[in-house]
BAGUGU-777402 format. One record per residue: residue in one letter; x, y, z of N, C-alpha, C in turn. Coordinates in steps of 0.1 Angstrom, whole numbers, plus 5000, padded with zeros to 4 digits. Layout:
BEGIN
AXYZXYZXYZ ...
***
This chain:
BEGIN
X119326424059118526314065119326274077 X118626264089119126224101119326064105 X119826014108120325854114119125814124 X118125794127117425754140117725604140 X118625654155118625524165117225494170 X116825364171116225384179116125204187 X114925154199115525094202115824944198 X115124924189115224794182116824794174 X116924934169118224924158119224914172 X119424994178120424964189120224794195 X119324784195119624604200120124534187 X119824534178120424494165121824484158 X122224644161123924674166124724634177 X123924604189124724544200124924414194 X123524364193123924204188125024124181 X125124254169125624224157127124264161 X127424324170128324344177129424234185 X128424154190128824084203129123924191 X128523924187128523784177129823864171 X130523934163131523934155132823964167 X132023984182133423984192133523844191 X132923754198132823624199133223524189 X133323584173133923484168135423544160 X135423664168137223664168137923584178 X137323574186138023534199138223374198 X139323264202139723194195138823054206 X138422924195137522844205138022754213 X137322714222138222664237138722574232 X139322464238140322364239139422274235 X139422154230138522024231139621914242 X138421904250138821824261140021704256 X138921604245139121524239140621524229 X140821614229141821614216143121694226 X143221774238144021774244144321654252 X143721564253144221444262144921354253 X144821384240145821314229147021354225 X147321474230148421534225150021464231 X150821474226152021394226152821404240 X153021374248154221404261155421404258 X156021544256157321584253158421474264 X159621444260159921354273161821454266 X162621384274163921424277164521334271 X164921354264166221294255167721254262 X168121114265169021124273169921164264 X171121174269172121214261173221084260 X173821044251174120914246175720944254 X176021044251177721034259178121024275 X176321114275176721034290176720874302 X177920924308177620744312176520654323 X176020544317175320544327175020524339 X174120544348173720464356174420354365 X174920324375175220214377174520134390 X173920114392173120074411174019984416 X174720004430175619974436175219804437 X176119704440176019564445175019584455 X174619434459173419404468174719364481 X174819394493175619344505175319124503 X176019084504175818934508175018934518 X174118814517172818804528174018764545 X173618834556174018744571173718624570 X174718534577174218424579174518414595 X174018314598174518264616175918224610 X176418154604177518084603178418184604 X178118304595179318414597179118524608 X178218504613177818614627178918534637 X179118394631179718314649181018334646 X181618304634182818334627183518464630 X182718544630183318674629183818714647 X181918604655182318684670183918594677 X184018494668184918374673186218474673 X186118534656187418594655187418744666 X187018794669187018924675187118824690 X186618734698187518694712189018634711 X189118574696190618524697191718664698 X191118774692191718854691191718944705 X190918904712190818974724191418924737 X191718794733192218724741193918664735 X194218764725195918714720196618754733 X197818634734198318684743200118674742 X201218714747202218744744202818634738 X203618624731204218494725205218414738 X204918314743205618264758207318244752 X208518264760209618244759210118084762 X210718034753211117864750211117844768 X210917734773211417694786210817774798 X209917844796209017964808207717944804 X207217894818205817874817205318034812 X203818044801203618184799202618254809 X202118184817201218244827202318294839 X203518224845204318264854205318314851 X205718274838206818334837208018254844 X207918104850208818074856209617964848 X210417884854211017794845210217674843 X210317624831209617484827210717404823 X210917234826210117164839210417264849 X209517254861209817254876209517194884 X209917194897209317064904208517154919 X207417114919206417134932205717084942 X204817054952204616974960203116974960 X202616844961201116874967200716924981 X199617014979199417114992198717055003 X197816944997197016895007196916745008 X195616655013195816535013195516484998 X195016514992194716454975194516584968 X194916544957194716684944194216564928 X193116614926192716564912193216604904 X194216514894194516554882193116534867 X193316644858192116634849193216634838 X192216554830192216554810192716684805 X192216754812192516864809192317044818 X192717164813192717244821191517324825 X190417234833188917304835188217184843 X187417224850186317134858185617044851 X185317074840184717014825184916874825 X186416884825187016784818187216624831 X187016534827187116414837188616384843 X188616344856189616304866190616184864 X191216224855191716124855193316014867 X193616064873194816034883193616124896 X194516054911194116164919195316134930 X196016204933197216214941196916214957 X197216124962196816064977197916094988 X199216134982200116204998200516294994 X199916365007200416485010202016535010 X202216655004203616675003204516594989 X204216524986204916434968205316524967 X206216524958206616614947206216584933 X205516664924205316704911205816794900 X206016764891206516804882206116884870 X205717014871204917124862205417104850 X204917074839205617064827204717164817 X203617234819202517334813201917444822 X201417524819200617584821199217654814 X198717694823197117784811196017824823 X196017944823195218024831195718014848 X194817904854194817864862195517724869 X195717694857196117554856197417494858 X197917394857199117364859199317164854 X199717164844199517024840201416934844 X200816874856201716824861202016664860 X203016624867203216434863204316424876 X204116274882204616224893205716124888 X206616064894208215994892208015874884 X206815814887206015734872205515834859 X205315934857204816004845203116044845 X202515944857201315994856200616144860 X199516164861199116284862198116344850 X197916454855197516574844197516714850 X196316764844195916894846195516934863 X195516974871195617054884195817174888 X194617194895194617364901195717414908 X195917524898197217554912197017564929 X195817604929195417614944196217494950 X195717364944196117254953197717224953 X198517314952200217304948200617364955 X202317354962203117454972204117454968 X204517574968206417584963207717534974 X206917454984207617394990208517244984 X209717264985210217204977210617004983 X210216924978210116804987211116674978 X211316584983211316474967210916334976 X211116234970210316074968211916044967 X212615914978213315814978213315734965 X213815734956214315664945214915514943 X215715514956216315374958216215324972 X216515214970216015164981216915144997 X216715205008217415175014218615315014 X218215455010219115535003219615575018 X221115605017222215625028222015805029 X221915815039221515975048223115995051 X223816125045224816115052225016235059 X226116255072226516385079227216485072 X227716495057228416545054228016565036 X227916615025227816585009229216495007 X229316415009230216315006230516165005 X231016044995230515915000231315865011 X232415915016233415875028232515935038 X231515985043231116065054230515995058 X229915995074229015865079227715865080 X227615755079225915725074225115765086 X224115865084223515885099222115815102 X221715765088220215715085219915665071 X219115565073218515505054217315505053 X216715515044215215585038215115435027 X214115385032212915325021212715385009 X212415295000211915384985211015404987 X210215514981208915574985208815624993 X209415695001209615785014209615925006 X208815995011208716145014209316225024 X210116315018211216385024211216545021 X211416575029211416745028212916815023 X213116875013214316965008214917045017 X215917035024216617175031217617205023 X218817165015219217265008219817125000 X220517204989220917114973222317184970 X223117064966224317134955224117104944 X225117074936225117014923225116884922 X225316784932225216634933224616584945 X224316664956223916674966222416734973 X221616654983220416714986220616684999 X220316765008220016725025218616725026 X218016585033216716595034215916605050 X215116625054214516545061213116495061 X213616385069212016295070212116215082 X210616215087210916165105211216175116 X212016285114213116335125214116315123 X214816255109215916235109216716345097 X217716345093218116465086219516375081 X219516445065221016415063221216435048 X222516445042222716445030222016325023 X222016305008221816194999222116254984 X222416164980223016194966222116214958 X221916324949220816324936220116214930 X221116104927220816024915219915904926 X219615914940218815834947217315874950 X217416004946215916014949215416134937 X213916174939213316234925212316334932 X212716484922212316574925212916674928 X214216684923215116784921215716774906 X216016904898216816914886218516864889 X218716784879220516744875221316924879 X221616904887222317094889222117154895 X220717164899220117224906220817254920 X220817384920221317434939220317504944 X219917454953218617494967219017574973 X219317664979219917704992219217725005 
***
């Protein structure tokens, strides 16, 4: 007896076919039930150490922005440590004695235009007495102590002094036996031509002559002029 296929049994076999592929094959995911599933995560490891997030910087302030630029000009402006008795700007000796350059020179409070006038020196030629310096400056004092601060501009190293006593004896010679050639008023302004150790030759007026240190002001005790 023969097998007849025919075409109903072959659709019957395909069918029966495709249904037993279909439920080998395994069923899809459920949406629902994969969005449940657990999230594997990383286990730290306990020995290792943790973490640490570095400090926060301290907030800026203005106070220490000024602080800091204050310090960076002091430092920009250090300047050599001055030697005992030497002005640090000249380098020359302190006290010294110098002359006013013109007809008046304002002494100030202090070393800058800033600062108020306090003295103002009215003859030409005085002698002054540098006892400071600073930049520009030169803080000086007259045979009374007054004074202040003054530009060097208005100063000359012409060397002068102020009559001390009254009536002071001019003499032809550094000597008190030598003869008197002329007498000077206190407060007379005189010009320096040369100095010993006890001795100054001055002139003033037209006249010229020795006088003893201890008579007039604006030379050092020792001091030699030449």
């Amino acid at each position: 007896m023969r097998n007849v296929l025919t075409a109903g049994l072959v659709a019957l076999i395909l069918g029966a076919a495709a249904a037993g592929a279909q439920e080998s094959s395994p069923p899809p995911p459920n949406p629902k039930i994969a969005a449940t599933l657990p999230v594997v995560a990383p286990v730290p490891d306990p020995a290792a150490s943790p973490a640490v997030a570095p400090p926060a910087p301290p907030p800026v302030t203005e106070a220490a922005v000024a602080a800091e630029e204050s310090a960076a000009k002091r430092a920009a402006k250090t300047e050599p440590a001055c030697k005992p008795g030497f002005g640090c700007v000249t380098n020359l000796p302190l006290p010294r004695f110098v002359s006013l350059k013109g007809d008046e020179g304002n002494a100030r409070r202090g070393p800058g235009l800033t600062h108020r006038i306090d003295w103002v020196f009215t003859r030409p030629g005085m002698p002054l007495m540098i006892t400071a310096e600073y930049e520009n400056w030169r803080r000086v004092e007259d045979q009374d102590g007054a004074g202040g601060w003054v530009h060097y501009a208005l100063l000359s190293g012409v060397r002068s002094v102020v009559v001390a006593q009254d009536m002071a004896e001019l003499r032809a010679t550094p000597d008190r036996d030598a003869r008197v050639v002329a007498q000077a008023e206190i407060g007379v302004v005189a010009r320096i031509l040369q100095c010993t150790a006890d001795w100054c030759r001055i002139s003033s007026g037209g006249e010229k002559g020795w006088v003893e240190k201890t008579a007039i002001w604006g030379v050092l005790p020792g001091e030699v002029i030449e």
